[in-house]
N, CA and C atoms as a LAMMPS dump frame, in Angstrom:
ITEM: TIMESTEP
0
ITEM: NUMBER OF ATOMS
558
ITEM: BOX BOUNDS ff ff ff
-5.0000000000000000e+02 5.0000000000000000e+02
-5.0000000000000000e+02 5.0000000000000000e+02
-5.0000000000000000e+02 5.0000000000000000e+02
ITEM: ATOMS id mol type element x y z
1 1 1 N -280.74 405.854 -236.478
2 1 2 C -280.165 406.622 -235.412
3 1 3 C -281.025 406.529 -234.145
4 2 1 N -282.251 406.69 -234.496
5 2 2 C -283.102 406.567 -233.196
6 2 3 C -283.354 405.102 -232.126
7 3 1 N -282.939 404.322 -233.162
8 3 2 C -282.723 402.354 -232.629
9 3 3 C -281.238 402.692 -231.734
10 4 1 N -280.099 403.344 -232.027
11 4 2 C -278.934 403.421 -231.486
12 4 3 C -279.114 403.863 -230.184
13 5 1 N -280.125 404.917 -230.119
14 5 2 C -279.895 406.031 -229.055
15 5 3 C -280.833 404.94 -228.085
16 6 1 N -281.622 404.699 -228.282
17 6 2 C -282.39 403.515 -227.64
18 6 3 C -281.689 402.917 -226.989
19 7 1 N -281.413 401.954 -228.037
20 7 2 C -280.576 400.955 -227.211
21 7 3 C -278.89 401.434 -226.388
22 8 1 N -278.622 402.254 -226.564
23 8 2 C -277.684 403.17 -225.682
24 8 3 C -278.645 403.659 -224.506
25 9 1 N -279.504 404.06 -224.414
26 9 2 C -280.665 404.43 -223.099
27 9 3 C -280.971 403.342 -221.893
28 10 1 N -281.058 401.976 -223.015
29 10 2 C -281.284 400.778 -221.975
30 10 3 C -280.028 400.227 -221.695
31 11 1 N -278.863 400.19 -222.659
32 11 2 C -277.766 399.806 -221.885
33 11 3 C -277.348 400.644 -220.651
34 12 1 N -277.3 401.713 -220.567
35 12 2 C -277.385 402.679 -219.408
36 12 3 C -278.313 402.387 -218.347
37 13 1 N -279.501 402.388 -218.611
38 13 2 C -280.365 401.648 -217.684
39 13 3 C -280.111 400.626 -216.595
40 14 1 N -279.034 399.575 -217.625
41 14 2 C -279.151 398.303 -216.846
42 14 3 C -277.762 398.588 -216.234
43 15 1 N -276.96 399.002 -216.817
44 15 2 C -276.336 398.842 -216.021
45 15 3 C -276.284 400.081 -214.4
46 16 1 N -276.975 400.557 -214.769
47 16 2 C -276.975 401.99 -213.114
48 16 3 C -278.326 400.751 -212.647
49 17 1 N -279.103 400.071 -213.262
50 17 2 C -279.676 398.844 -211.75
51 17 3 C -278.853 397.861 -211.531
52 18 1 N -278.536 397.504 -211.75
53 18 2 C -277.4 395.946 -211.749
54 18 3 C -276.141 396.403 -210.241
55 19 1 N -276.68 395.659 -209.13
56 19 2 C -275.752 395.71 -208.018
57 19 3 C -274.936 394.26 -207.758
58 20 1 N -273.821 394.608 -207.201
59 20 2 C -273.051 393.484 -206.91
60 20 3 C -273.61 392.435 -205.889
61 21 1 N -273.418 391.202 -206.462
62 21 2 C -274.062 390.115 -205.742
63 21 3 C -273.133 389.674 -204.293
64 22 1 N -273.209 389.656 -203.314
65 22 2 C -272.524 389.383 -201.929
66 22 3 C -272.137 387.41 -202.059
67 23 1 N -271.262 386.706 -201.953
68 23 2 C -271.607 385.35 -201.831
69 23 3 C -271.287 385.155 -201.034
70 24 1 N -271.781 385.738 -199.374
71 24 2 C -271.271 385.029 -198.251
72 24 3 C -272.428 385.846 -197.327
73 25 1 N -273.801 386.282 -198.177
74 25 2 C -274.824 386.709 -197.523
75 25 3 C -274.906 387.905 -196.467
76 26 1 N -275.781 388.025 -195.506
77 26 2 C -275.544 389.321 -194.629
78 26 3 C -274.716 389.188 -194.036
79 27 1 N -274.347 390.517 -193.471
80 27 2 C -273.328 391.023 -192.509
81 27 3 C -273.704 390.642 -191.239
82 28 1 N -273.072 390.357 -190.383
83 28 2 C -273.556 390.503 -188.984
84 28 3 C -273.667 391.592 -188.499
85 29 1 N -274.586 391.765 -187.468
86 29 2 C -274.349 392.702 -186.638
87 29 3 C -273.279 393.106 -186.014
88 30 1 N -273.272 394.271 -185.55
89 30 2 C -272.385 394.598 -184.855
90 30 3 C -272.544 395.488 -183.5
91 31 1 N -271.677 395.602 -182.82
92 31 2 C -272.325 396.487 -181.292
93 31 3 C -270.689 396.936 -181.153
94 32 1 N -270.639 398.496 -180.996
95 32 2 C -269.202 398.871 -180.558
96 32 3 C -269.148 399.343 -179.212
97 33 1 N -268.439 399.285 -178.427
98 33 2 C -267.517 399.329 -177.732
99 33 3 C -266.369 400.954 -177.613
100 34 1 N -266.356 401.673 -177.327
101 34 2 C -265.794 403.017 -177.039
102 34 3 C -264.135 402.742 -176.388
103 35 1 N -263.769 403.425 -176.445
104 35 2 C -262.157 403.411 -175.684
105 35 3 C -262.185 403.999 -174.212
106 36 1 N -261.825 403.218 -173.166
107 36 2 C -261.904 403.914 -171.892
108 36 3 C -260.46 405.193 -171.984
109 37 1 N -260.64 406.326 -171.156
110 37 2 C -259.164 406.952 -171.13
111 37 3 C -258.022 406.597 -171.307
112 38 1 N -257.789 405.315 -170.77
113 38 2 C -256.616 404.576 -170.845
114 38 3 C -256.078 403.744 -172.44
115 39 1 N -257.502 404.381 -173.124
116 39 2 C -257.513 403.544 -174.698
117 39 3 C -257.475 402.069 -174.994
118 40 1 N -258.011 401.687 -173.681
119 40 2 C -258.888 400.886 -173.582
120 40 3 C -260.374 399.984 -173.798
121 41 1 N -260.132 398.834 -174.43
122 41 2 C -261.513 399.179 -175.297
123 41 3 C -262.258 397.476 -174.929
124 42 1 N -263.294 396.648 -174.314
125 42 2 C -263.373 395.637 -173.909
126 42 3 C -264.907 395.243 -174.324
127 43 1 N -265.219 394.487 -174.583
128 43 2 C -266.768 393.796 -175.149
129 43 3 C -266.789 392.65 -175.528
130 44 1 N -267.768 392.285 -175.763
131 44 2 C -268.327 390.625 -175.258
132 44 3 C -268.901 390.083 -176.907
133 45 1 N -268.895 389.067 -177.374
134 45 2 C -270.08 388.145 -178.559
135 45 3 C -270.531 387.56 -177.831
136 46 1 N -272.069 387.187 -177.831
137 46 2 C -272.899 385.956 -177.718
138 46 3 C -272.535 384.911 -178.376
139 47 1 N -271.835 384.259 -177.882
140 47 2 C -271.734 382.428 -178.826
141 47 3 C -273.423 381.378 -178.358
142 48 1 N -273.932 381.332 -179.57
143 48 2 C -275.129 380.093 -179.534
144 48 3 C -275.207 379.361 -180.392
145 49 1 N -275.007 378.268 -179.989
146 49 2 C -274.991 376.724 -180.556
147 49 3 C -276.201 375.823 -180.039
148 50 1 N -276.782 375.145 -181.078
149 50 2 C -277.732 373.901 -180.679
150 50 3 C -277.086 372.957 -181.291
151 51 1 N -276.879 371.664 -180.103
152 51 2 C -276.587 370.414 -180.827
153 51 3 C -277.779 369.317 -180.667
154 52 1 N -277.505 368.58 -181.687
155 52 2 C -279.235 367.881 -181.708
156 52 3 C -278.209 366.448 -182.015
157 53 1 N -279.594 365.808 -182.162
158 53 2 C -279.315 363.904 -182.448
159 53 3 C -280.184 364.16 -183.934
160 54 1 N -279.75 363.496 -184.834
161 54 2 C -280.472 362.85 -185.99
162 54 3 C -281.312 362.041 -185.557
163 55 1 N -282.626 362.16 -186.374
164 55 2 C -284.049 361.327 -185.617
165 55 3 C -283.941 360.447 -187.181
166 56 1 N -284.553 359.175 -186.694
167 56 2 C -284.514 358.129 -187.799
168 56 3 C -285.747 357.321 -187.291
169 57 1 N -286.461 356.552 -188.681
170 57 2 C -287.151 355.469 -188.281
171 57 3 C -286.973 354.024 -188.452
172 58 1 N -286.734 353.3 -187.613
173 58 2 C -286.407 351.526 -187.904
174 58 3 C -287.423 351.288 -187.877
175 59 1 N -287.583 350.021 -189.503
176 59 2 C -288.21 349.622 -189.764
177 59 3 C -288.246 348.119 -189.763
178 60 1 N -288.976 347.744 -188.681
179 60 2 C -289.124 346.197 -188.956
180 60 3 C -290.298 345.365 -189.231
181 61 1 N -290.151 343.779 -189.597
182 61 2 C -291.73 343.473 -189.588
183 61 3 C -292.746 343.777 -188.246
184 62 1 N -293.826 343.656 -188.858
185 62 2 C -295.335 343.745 -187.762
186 62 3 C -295.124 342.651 -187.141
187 63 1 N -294.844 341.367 -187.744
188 63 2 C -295.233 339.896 -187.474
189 63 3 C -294.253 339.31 -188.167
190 64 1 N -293.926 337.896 -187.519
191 64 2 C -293.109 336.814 -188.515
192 64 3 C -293.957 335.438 -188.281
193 65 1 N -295.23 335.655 -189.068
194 65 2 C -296.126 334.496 -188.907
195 65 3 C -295.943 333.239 -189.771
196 66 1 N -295.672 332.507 -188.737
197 66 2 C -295.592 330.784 -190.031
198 66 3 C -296.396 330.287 -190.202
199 67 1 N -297.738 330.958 -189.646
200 67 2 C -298.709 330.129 -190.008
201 67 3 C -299.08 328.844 -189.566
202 68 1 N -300.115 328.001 -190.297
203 68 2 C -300.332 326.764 -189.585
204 68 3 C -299.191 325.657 -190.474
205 69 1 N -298.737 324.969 -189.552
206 69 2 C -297.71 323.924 -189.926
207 69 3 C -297.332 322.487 -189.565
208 70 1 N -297.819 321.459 -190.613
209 70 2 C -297.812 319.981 -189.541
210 70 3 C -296.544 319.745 -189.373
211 71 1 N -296.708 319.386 -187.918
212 71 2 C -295.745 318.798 -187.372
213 71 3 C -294.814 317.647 -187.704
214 72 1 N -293.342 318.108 -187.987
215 72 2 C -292.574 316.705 -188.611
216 72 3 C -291.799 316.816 -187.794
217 73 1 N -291.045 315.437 -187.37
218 73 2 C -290.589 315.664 -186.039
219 73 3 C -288.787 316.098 -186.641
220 74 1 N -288.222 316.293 -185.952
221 74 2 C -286.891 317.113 -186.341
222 74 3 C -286.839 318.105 -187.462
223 75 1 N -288.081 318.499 -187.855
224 75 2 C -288.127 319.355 -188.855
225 75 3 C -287.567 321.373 -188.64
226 76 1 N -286.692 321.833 -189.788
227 76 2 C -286.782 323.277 -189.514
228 76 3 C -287.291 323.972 -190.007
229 77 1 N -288.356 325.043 -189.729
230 77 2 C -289.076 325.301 -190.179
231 77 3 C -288.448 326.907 -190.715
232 78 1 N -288.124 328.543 -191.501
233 78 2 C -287.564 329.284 -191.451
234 78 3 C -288.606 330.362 -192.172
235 79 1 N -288.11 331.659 -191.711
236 79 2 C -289.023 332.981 -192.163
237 79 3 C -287.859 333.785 -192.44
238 80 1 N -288.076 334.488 -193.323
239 80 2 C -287.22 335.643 -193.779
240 80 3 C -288.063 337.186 -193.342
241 81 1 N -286.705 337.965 -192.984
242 81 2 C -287.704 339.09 -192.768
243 81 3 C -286.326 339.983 -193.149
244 82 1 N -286.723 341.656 -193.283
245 82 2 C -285.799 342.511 -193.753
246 82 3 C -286.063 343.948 -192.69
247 83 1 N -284.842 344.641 -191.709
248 83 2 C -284.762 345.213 -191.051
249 83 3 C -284.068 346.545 -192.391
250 84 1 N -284.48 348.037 -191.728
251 84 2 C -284.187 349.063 -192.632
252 84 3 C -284.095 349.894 -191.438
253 85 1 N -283.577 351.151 -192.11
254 85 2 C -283.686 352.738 -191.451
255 85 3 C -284.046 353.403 -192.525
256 86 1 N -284.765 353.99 -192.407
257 86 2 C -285.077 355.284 -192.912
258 86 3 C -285.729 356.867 -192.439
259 87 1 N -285.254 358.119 -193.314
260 87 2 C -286.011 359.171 -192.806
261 87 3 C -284.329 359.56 -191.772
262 88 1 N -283.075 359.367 -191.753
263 88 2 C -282.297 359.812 -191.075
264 88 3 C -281.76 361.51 -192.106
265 89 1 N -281.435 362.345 -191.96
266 89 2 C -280.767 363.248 -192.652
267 89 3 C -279.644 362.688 -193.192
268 90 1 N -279.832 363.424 -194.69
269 90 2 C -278.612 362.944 -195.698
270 90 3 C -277.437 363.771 -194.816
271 91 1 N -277.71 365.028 -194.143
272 91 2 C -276.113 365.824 -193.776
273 91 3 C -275.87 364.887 -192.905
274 92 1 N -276.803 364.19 -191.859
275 92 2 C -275.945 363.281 -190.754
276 92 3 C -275.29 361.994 -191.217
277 93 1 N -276.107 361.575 -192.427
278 93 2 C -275.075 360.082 -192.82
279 93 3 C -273.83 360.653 -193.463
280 94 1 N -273.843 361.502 -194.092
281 94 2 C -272.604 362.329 -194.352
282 94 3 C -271.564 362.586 -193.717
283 95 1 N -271.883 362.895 -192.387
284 95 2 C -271.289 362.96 -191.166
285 95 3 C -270.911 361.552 -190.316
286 96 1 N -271.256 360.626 -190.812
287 96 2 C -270.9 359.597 -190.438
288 96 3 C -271.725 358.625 -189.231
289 97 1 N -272.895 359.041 -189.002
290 97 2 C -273.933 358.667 -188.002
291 97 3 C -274.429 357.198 -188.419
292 98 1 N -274.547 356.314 -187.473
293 98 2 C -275.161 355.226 -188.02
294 98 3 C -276.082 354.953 -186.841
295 99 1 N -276.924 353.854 -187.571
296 99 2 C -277.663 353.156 -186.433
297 99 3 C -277.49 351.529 -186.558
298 100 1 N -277.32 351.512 -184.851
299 100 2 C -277.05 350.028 -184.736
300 100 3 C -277.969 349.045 -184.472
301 101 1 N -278.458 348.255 -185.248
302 101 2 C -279.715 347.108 -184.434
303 101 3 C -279.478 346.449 -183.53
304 102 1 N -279.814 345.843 -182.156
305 102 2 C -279.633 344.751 -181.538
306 102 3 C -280.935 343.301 -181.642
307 103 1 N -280.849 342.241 -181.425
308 103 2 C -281.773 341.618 -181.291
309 103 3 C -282.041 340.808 -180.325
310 104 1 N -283.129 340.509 -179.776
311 104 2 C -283.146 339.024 -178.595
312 104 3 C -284.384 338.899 -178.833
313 105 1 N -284.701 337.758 -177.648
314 105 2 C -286.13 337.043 -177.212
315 105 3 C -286.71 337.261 -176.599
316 106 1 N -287.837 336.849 -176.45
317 106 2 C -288.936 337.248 -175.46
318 106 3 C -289.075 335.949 -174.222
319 107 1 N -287.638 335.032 -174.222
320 107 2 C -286.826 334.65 -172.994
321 107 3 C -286.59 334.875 -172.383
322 108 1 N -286.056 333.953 -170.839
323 108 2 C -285.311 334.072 -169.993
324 108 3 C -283.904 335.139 -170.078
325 109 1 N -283.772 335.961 -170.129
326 109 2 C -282.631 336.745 -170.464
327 109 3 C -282.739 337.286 -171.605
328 110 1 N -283.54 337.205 -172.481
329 110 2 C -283.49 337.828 -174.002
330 110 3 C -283.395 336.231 -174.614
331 111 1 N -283.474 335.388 -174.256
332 111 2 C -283.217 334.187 -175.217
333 111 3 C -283.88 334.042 -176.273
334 112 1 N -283.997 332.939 -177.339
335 112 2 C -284.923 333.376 -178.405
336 112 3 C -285.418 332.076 -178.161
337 113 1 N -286.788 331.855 -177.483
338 113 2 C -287.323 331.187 -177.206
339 113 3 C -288.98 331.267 -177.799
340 114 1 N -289.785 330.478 -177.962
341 114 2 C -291.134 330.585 -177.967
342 114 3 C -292.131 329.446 -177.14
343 115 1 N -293.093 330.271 -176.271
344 115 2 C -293.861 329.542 -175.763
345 115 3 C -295.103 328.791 -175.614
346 116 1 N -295.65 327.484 -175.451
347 116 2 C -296.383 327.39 -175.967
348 116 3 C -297.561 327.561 -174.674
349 117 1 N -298.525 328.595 -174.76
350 117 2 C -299.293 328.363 -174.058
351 117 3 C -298.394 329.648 -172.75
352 118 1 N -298.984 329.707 -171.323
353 118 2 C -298.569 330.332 -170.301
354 118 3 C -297.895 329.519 -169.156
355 119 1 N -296.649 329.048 -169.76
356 119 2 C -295.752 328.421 -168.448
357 119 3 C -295.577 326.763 -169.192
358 120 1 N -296.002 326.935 -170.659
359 120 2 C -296.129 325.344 -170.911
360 120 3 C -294.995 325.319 -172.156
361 121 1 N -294.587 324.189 -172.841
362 121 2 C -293.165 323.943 -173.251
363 121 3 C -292.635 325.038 -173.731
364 122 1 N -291.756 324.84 -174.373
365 122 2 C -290.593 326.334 -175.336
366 122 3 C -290.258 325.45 -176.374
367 123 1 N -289.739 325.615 -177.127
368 123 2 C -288.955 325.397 -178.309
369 123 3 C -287.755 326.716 -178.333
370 124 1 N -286.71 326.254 -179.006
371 124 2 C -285.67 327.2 -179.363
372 124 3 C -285.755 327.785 -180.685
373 125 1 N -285.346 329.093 -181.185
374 125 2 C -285.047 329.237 -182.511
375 125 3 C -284.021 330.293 -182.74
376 126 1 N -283.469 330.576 -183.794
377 126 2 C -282.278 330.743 -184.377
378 126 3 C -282.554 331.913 -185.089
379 127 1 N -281.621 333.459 -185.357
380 127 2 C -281.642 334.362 -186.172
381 127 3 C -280.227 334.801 -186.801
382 128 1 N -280.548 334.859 -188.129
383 128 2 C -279.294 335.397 -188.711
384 128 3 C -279.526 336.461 -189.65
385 129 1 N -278.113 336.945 -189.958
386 129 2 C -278.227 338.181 -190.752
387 129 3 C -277.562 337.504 -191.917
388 130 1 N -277.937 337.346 -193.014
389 130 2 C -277.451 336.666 -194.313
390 130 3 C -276.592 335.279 -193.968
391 131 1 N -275.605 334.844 -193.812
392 131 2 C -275.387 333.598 -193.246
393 131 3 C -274.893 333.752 -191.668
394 132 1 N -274.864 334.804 -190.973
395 132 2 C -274.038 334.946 -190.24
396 132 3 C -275.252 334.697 -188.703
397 133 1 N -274.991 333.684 -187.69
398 133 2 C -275.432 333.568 -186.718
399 133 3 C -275.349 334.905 -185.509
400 134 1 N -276.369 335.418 -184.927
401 134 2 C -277.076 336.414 -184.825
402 134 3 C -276.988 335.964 -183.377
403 135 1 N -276.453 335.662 -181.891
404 135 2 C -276.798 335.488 -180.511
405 135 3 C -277.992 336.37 -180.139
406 136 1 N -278.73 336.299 -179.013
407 136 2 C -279.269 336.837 -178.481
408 136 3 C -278.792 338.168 -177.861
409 137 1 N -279.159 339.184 -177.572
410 137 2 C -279.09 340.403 -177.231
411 137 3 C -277.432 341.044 -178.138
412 138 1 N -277.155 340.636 -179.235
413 138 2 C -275.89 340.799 -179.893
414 138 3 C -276.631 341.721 -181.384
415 139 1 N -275.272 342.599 -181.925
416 139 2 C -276.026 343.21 -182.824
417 139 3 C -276.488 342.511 -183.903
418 140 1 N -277.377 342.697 -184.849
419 140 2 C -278.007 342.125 -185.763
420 140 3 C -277.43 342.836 -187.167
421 141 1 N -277.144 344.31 -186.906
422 141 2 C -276.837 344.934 -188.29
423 141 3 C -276.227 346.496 -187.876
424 142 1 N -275.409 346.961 -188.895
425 142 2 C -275.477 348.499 -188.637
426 142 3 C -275.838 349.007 -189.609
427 143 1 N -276.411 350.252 -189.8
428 143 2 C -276.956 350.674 -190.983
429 143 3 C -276.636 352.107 -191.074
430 144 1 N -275.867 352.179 -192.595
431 144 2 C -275.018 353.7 -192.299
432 144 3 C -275.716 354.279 -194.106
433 145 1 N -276.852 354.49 -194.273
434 145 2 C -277.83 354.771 -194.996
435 145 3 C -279.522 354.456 -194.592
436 146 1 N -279.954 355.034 -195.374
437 146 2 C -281.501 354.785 -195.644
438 146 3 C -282.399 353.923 -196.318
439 147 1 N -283.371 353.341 -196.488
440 147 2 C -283.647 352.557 -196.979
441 147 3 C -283.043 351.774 -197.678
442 148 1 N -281.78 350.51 -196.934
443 148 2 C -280.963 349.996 -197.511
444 148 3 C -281.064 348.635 -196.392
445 149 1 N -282.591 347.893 -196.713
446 149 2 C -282.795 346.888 -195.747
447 149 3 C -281.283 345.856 -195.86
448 150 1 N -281.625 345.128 -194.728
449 150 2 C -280.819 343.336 -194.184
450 150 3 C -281.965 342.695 -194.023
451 151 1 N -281.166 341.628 -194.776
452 151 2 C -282.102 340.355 -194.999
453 151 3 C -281.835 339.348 -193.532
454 152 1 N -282.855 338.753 -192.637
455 152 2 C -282.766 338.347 -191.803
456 152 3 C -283.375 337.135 -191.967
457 153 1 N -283.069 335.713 -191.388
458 153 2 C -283.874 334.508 -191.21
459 153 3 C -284.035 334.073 -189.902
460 154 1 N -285.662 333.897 -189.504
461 154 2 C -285.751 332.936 -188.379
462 154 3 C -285.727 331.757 -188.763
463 155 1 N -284.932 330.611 -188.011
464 155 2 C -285.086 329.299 -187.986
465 155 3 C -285.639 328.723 -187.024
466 156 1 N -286.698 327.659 -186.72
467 156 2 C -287.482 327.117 -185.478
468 156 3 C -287.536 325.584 -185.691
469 157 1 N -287.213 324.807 -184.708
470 157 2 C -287.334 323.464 -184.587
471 157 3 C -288.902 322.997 -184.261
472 158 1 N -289.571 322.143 -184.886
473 158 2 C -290.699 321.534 -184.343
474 158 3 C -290.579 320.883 -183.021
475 159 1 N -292.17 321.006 -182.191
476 159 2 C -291.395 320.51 -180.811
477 159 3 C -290.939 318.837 -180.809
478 160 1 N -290.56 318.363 -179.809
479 160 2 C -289.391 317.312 -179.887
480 160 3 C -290.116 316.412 -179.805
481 161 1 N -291.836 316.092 -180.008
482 161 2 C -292.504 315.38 -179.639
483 161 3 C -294.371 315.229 -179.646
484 162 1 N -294.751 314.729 -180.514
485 162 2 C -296.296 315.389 -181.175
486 162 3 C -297.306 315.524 -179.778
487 163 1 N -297.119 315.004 -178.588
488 163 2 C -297.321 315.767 -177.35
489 163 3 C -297.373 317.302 -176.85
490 164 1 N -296.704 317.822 -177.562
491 164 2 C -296.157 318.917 -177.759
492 164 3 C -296.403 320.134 -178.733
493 165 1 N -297.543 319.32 -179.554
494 165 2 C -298.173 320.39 -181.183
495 165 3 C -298.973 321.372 -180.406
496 166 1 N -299.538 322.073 -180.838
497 166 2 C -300.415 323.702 -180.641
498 166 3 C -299.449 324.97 -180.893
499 167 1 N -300.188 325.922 -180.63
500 167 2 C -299.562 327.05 -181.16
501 167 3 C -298.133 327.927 -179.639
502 168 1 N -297.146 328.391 -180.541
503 168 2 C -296.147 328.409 -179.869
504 168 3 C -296.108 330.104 -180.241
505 169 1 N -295.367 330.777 -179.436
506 169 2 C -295.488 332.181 -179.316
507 169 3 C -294.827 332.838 -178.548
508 170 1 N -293.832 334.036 -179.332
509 170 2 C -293.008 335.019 -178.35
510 170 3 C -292.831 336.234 -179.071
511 171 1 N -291.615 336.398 -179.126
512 171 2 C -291.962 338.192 -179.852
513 171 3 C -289.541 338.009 -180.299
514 172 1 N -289.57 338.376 -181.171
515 172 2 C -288.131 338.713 -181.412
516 172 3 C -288.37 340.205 -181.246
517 173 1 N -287.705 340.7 -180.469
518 173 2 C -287.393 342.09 -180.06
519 173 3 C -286.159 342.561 -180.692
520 174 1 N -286.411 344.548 -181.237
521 174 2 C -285.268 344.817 -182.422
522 174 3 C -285.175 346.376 -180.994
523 175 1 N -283.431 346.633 -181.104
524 175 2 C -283.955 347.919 -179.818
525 175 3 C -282.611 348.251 -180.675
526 176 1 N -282.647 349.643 -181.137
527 176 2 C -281.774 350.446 -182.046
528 176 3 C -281.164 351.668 -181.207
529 177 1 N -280.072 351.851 -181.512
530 177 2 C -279.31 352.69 -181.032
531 177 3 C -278.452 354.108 -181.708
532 178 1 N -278.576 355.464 -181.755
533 178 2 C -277.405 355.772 -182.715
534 178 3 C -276.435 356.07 -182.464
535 179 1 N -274.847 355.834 -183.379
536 179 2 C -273.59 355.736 -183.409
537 179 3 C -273.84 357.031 -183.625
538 180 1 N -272.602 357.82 -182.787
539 180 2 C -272.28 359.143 -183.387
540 180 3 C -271.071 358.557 -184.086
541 181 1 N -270.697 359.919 -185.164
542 181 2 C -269.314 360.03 -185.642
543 181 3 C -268.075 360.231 -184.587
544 182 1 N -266.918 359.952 -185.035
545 182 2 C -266.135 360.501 -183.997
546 182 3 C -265.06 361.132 -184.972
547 183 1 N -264.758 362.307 -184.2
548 183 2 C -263.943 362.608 -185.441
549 183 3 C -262.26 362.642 -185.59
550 184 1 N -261.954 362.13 -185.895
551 184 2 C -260.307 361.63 -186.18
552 184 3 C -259.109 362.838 -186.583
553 185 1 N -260.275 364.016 -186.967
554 185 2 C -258.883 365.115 -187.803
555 185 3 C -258.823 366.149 -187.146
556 186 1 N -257.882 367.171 -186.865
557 186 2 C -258.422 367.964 -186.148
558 186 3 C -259.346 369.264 -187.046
């Protein structure tokens, strides 16, 4: 009898603590407003909104070094390299945010050129994104996730003439942009 009354004591217990759980969190505030004579009654909400950009990091190589290489004449010489994003918010790729790569040269116009020396020959070279030819200042990739590199190849011609050997040098430039969503529904 005394185990009954017990446990009748704590069922009582729990349930006079046990409050209803809210699933839509606090209340707002509130501020009232009185009736003028006319029963009239007029007041204002604060609307505040922040809109922001998703911050991301592109990741590309440091360097695309070929190293030392004898000269064969019509020879192509090629480097692989892999462009990424990462660090964007999962709610913004969700939302449909991407980032776009562009690429060029450290050419006349963005060309993809390399020089040898200060004002002395060029050679041309070539970038693609898996087989697909890559122009100068044209996009290279879009990337609508995170660490989900593109595989990229430089291709470079030896110069046209062993007159022409020493070291050759420019920079492939990557300049990223982000896509907002747009939204289609109402």
């Amino acid at each position: 009898m005394k185990k009954k009354i017990t446990a009748l004591v704590l069922a009582i217990g729990l349930l006079l603590m046990a409050q209803p759980a809210l699933a839509q969190g606090e209340p707002l505030p509130t501020t009232t407003f009185p009736s003028d004579p006319r029963g009239e009654a007029r007041g204002g909400s604060k609307i505040e909104v922040t809109f922001m950009l998703p911050s991301y990091t592109l990741v590309i190589p440091k360097t695309l070094a070929f190293g030392d290489a004898f000269w064969v004449k019509q020879q192509h010489y090629t480097k692989d390299f892999e462009v990424s994003v990462s660090g964007m918010a999962e709610d913004a790729l969700k939302l449909g945010y991407a980032v776009a790569v562009k690429t060029s040269g450290s050419g006349t116009d963005g060309a993809y050129t390399l020089e040898k020396g200060s004002g002395g020959p060029t050679i041309d070279y070539t970038v693609k994104n898996g087989t697909a030819d890559i122009p100068a200042k044209s996009e290279f990739g879009s990337f609508k996730t995170n660490n989900t590199p593109q595989t990229g190849t430089v291709t470079l011609n030896a110069p046209t003439d062993s007159a022409n050997v020493g070291q050759y040098q420019g920079n492939l430039v990557f300049s990223a942009a982000l896509v907002p969503p747009t939204k289609t529904t109402p």
